[in-house]
C-alpha positions in Angstrom: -22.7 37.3 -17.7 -23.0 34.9 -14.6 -19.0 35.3 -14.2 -19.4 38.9 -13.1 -21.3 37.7 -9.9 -18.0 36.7 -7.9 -16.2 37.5 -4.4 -16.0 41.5 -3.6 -12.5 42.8 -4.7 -10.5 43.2 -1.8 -11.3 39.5 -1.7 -11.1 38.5 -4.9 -7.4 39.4 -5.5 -6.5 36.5 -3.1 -8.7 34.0 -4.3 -7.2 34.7 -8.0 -3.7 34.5 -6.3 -4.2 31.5 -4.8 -6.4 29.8 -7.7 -4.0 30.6 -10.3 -0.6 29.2 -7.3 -2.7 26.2 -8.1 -3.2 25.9 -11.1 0.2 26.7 -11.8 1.6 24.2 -9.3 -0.2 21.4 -10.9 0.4 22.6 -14.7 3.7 22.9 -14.0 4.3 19.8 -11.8 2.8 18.1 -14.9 4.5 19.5 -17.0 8.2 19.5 -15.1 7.5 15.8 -14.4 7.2 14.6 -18.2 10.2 17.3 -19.1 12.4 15.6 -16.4 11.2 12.2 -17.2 12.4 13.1 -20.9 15.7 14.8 -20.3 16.9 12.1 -17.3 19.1 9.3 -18.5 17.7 6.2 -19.6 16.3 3.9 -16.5 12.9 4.1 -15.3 14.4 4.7 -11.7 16.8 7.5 -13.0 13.7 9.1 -15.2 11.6 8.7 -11.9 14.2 10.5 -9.9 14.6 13.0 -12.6 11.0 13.5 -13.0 10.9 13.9 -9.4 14.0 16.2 -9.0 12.6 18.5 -12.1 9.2 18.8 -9.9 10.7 20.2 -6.8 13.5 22.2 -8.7 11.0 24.1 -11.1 6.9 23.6 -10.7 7.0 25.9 -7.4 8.7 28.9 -9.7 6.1 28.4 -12.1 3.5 28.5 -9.2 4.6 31.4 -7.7 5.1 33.5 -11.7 1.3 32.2 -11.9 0.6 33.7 -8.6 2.2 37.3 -9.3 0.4 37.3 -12.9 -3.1 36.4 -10.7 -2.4 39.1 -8.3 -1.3 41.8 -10.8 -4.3 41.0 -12.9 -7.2 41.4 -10.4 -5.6 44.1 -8.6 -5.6 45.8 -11.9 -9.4 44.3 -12.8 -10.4 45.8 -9.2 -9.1 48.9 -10.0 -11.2 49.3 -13.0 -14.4 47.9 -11.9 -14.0 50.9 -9.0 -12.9 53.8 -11.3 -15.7 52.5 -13.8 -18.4 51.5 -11.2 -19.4 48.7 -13.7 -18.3 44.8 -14.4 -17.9 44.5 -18.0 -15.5 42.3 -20.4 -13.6 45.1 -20.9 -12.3 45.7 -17.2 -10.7 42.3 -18.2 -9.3 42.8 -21.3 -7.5 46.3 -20.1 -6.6 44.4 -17.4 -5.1 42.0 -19.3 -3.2 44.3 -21.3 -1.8 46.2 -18.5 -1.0 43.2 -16.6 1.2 41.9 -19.5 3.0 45.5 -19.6 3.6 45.5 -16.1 5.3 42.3 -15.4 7.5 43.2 -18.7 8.5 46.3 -17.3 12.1 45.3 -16.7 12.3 44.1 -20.1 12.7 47.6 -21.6 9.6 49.4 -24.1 9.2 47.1 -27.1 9.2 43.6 -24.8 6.8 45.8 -22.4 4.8 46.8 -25.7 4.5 43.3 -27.0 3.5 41.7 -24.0 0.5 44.0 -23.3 -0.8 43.4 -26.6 -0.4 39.6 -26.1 -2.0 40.6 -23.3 -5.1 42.4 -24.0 -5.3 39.9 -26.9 -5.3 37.3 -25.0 -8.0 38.0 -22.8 -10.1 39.5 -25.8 -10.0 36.4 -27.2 -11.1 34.2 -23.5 -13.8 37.5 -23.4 -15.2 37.0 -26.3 -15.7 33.2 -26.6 -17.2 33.7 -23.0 -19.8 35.8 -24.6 -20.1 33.4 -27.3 -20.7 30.4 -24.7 -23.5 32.2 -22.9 -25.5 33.7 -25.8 -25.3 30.2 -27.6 -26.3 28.3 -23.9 -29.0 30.8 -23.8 -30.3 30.6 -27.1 -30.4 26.6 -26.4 -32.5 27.1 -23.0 -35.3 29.0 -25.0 -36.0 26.3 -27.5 -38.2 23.9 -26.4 -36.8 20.1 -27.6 -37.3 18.4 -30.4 -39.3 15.5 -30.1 -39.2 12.6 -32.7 -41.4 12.0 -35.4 -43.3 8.4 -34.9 -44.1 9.7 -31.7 -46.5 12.0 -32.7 -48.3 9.1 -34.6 -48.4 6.7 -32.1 -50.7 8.2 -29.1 -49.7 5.0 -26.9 -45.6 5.4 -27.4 -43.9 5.8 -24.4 -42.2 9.4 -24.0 -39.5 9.0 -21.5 -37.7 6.1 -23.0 -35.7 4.5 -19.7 -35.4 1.1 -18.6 -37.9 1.0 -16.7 -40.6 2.5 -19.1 -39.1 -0.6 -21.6 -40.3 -3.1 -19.1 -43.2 -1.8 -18.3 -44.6 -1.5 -22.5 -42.9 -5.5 -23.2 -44.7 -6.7 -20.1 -47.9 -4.5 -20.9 -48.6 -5.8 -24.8 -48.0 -9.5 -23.6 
């Protein structure tokens, strides 16, 4: 659980904040730029400008939603790890179920409901294919390789099979 071993939480709240401005910036620039290129008139000129126009109207509100969710989040994730005093998928995953509550609120109960369960969902889901990641990577570091069968009848084949090994066996059996 390498992920665990990050920037102390008063500091990581801003890096999340400004990692996910970022990534919702470009996501949203990429995606504002192909929805304005498809809703502009026909033209390339006029779908450039309305590609363009979409960007600067649109991908910085996306940004900034990104942002808020980022903040929300580890401020929530922070709050766990220090009532806890332990760094564990779950901090996320409640986490992410409040977070989806909170920035709901305004919606009224059931809207509030729903997106805390998409929520903690959501990041049970990234949790657990995390976990899935490492114990298959780490169960692929412990096996030695495989290595091929002729080689092991052939005490003169060459192991590391590069260019340079090639030249050196065709210039060696002439």
């Amino acid at each position: 659980m390498g992920d665990y071993m990050r920037e102390p939480c008063p500091w990581r709240i801003m890096d999340d904040c400004g990692g996910a401005f970022v990534l919702g910036s470009v996501g949203g620039g990429l995606f504002q730029f192909i929805k304005g290129y498809r809703n502009a008139p026909s033209g390339f000129n006029r779908r450039l400008i309305g590609s363009i126009t979409a960007v600067k109207q649109r991908a910085p509100v996306l940004a900034g939603n990104f942002a808020v969710w980022g903040v929300t989040f580890s401020a929530i994730d922070c709050a766990f790890i220090h009532i806890r005093k332990k760094e564990d998928p779950w901090n996320s995953i409640a986490s992410g179920f409040l977070t989806g509550g909170v920035l709901a609120a305004r919606s009224g109960v059931w809207a509030m409901g729903g997106s805390a369960l998409i929520g903690g969902v959501l990041l049970a889901l990234i949790e657990g294919v995390q976990i899935l990641v490492n114990r298959v990577g780490a169960e692929m570091a412990m096996q030695p390789p495989e290595e091929p069968e002729h080689q092991h009848n052939n005490p003169n084949a060459v192991r590391d099979i590069g260019v340079y090994n090639l030249l050196v066996v065709k210039f060696d059996s002439d």
